[in-house]
N, C-alpha and C positions, 0 to 999 in steps of 0.2 A: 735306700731302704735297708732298714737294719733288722735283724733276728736276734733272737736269745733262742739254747738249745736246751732245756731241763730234760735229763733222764733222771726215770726214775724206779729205783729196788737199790735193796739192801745188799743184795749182790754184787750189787756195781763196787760199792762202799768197802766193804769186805776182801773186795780183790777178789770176785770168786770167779768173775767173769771181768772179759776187755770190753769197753766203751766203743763199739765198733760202729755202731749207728750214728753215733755224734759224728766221727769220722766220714762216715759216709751221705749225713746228709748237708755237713758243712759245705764239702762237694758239688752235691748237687744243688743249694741253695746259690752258692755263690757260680753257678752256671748261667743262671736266670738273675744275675745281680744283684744279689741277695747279697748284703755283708753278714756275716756271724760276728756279733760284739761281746759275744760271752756263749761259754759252754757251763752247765751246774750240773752235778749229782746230788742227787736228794733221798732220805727212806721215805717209805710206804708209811708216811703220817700225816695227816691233812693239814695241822698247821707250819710244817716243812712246805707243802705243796702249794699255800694261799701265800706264806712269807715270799715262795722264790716267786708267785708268777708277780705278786707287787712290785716287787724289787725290780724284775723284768720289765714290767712299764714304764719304768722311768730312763729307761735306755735303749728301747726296741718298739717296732711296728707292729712286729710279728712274734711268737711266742710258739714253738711247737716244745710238745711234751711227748717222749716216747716212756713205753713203761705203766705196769698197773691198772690194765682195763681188763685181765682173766678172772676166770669165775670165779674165787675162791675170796674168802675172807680179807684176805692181806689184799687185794685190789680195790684201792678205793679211790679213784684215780677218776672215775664219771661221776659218783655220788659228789666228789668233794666240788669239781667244777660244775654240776648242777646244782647244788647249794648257793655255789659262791654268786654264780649269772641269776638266781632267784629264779628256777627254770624248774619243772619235774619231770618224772618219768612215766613216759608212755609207750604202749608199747608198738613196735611195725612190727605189722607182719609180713612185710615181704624181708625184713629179713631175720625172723624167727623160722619161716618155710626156707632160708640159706642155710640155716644153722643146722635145722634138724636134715637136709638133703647131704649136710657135710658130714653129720652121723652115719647117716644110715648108708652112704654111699664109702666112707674111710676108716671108720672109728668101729671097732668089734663089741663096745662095751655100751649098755642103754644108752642114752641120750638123757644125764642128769638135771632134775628143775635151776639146778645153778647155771647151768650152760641154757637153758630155756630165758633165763633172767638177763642173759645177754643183748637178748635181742629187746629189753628195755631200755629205753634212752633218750635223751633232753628233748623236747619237744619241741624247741624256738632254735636247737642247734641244726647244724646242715651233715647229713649224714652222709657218710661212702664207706661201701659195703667192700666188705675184706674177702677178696676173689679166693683167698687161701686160709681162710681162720675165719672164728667165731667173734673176733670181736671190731667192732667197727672202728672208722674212726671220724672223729668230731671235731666240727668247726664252730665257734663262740665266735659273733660280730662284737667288740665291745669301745665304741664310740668309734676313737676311728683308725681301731688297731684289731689284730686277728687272732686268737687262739685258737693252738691244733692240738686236737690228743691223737696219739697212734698208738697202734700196741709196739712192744719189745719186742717182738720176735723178729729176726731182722728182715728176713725176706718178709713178712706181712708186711713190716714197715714203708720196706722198697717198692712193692707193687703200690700201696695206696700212694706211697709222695709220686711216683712215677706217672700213673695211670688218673693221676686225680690233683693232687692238693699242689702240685707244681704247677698245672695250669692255668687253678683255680685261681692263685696268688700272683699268677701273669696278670690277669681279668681284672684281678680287686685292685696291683698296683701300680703307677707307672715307675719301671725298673732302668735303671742305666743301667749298661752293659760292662760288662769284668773282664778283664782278656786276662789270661795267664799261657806265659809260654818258659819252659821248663828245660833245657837246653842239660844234656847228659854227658858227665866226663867222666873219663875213666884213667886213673893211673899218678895223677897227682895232688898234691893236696891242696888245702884251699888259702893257705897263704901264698905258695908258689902261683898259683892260677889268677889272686889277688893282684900280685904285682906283675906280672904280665898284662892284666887287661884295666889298668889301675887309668890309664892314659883315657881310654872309651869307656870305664865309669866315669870320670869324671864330667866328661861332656853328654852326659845322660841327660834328656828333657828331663824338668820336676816334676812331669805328669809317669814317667815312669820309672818304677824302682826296681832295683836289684837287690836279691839277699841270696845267700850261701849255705845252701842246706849239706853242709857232710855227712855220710855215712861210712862204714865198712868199704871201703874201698874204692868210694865213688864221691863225686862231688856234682849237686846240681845247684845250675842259676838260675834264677827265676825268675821273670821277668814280668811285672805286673803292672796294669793304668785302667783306668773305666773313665767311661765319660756315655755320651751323648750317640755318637756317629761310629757303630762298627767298624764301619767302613775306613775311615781316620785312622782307629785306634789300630784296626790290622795294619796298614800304612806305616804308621810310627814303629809297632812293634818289627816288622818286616827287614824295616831298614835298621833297626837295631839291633836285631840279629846277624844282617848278609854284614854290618861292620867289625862285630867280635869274630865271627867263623872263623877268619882265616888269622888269628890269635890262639886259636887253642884248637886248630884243625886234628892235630896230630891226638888231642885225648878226646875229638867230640867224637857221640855215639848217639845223634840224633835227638828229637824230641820227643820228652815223656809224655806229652799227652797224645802223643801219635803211637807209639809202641814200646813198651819196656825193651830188653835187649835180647831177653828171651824169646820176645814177639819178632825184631827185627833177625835175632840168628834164623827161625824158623820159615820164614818168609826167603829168605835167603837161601836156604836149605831145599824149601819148596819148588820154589823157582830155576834151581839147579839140577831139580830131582837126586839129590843126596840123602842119604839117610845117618843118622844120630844114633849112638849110645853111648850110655857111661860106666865108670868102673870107679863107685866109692868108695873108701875108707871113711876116714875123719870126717868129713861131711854127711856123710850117714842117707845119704839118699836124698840130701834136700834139694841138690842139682836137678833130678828127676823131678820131684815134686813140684819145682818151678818153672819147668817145659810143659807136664800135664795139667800145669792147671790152667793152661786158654788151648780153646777148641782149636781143634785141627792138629792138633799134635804127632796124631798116630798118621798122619801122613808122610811124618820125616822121622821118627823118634819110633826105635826099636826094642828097647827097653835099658835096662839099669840093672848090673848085679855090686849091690853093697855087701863085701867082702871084708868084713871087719879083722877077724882073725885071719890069721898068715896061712891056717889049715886051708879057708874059704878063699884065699885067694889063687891059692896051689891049686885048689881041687876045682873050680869052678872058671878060673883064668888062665890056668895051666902059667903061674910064676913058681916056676922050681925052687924048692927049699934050697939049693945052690945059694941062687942068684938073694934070695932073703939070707943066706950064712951070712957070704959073703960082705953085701953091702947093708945088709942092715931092713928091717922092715919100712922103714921110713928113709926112701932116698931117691934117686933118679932113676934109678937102674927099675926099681920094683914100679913107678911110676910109670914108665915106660911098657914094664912088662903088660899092667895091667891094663893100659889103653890100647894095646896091641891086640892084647888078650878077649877084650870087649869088641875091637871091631870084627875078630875073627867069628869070636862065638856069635854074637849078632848080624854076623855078614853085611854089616854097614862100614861107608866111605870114610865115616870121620867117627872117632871115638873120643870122649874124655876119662883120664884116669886120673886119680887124686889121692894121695898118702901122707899122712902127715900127725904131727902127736897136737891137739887138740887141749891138751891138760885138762886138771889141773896139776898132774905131778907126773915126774920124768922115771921112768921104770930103769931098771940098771939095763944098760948096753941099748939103751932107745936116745930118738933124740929128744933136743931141747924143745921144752915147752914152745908153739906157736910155731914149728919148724913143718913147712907144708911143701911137698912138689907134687907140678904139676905136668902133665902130659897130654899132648893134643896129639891122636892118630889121626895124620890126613892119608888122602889116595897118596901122595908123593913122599910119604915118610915122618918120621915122628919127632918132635921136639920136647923139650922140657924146660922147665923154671923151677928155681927154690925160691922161697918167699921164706921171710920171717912175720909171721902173722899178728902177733903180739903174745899177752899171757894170758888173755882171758877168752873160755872157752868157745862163749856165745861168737864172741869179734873173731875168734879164727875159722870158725864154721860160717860166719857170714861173711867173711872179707875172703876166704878160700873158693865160696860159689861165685864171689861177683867177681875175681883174678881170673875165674877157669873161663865165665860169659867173655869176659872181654880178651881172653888171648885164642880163644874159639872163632870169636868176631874177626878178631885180625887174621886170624888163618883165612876164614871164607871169602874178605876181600881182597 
């Protein structure tokens, strides 16, 4: 069973916003196996909207469209597909009494006849009502393929594919099943990892593939087959996992669709009763930001002081203007201080502290561009790493959080 994805606004187009729904519901389509054979952006113009969903039928079953069903002028996104299905508009009231209960219960301002016009809509379409927003979303039979509109808002979107249009699409198809397993390495790259497991790709069945996603400091494998029999497919993939593991034991870090590493340090942390914080510079807090953002955090995670200047490091981590003369604001010594520093003022087991020049340009008596250490406070004492991160700044702030997860990891086991 195949899908096409059309979003749709001019925002998209412009760059003013990220495509983040297309991402997320490729996802959840291909959970229920669903392939995605094409992603499109399109503007707020109906013969943009009638060209893509054409095009879309002649290589998909299914068609979902987010984007363009709010009140306002520029949403034309139900008028143009109830034109196209030869369908009009009528109106429900059960959910024109949602819309206005969504007023009067959230919204401080009247309740406008454009947002009343919401709750007009195709007649012959199948409606599901948007537990979080004013605007619905719509399902078009059209011979013997499906069109969906959703709004843009992403969490609307979520609830309704979640709560409604995933099951719905169970019902209407019959689906083979996707298996994807996602195996996490940390510390080498992906031609080294290539030729290491080059012997166990090659005796890969053809029902299952491997591909090489790298990023900042990490490399995953992916491991993917659909067919028929779940059951099978976990069997095949099973065993071709337990045959690489012990190939690349020493950089694996579990699987990604079991928990990120931020998931698994935490869980580990939990389990120990240990407590977490960190001491940013050059990373600027994203460490932190990537611990709080899955629940349960505050059960191991104490907080984070990003100490950018050498004043806030002094004053707030107690690293003596000495030890910055001395060795320099970017080094081991100051890495060191501050992970010390962090678990003290935090009264947690384990710290992270991180220093390092980011660029894009080198300040007299600082170091080179991409030049990052790091420092892990455990109960039994504190270590350190220099990395050379590269020269761009984005890749040294990413590849410096994903070096600090995984030398974190290694301390906790």
């Amino acid at each position: 069973m195949r899908a096409e994805l059309i979003s749709i606004g001019d925002e998209i187009l412009i760059g003013q916003i990220v495509n983040t729904n297309a991402t997320y519901m490729a996802k959840a389509l291909n959970a229920i196996g669903v392939e995605v054979v094409q992603i499109t952006s399109i503007s707020d113009a109906k013969e943009h909207i009638v060209k893509s969903l054409e095009a879309a039928f002649t290589r998909a079953d299914i068609v979902l469209f987010t984007g363009g069903l709010g009140p306002t002028n520029d949403d034309i996104t139900k008028h143009t597909l109830t034109d196209y299905f030869n369908d009009r508009l009528v109106w429900y009231p059960d959910i024109l009494e949602h819309i206005e209960a969504i007023f009067k219960k959230y919204v401080a301002t009247p309740i406008a006849e454009t947002n009343r016009q919401q709750a007009m809509l195709p007649e012959k379409a199948r409606i599901f009502k948007n537990a979080f927003g004013t605007a619905s979303g719509m399902w078009f039979d059209h011979n013997d393929k499906v069109v969906v509109s959703l709004p843009g808002v992403p969490y609307e979107m979520k609830s309704l594919l979640e709560n409604g249009i995933l099951k719905a699409l169970q019902q209407r198809f019959e689906m083979p099943h996707i298996l994807h397993k996602t195996l996490l390495t940390y510390g080498l790259g992906e031609s080294v990892i290539a030729e290491r497991i080059a012997d166990w790709e090659a005796k890969l069945p053809p029902t299952i593939k491997l591909a090489y996603l790298p990023s900042l400091g990490r490399v995953r494998l992916r491991l993917s087959t659909k067919g028929k029999d779940l059951n099978e497919l976990q069997s095949q993939m099973d065993e071709q996992i337990a045959a690489v593991l012990p190939l690349i034991e020493d950089i694996y870090f579990g699987l990604e669709e079991e928990h990120p590493i931020e998931v698994q340090i935490g869980q580990r942390l939990k389990e120990s009763k240990y407590t977490l914080s960190c001491a940013e510079s050059c990373t600027g807090g994203t460490i932190a930001s990537r611990i709080t953002a899955h629940a349960g955090a505050s059960q191991f995670f104490k907080g984070s002081a990003v100490t950018y200047a050498p004043s806030a490091k002094a004053h707030f981590l107690g690293v003596t203007p000495e030890v910055i003369d001395e060795h320099g604001v970017v080094s081991a010594a100051v890495a060191k201080a501050m992970a010390l520093g962090a678990q003290k003022e935090f009264k947690t087991d384990y710290a992270i502290g991180v220093t390092g020049n980011a660029g894009p340009t080198t300040e007299e008596g600082t170091a080179a561009v991409g030049a990052v250490f790091i420092a892990i406070a455990t109960p039994n004492g504190v270590f350190v790493e220099y990395f050379m991160m590269g020269n761009h700044r984005e890749r040294v702030i990413q590849k410096s959080v994903n070096k600090a997860f995984e030398m974190l990891y290694r301390a906790l086991v």
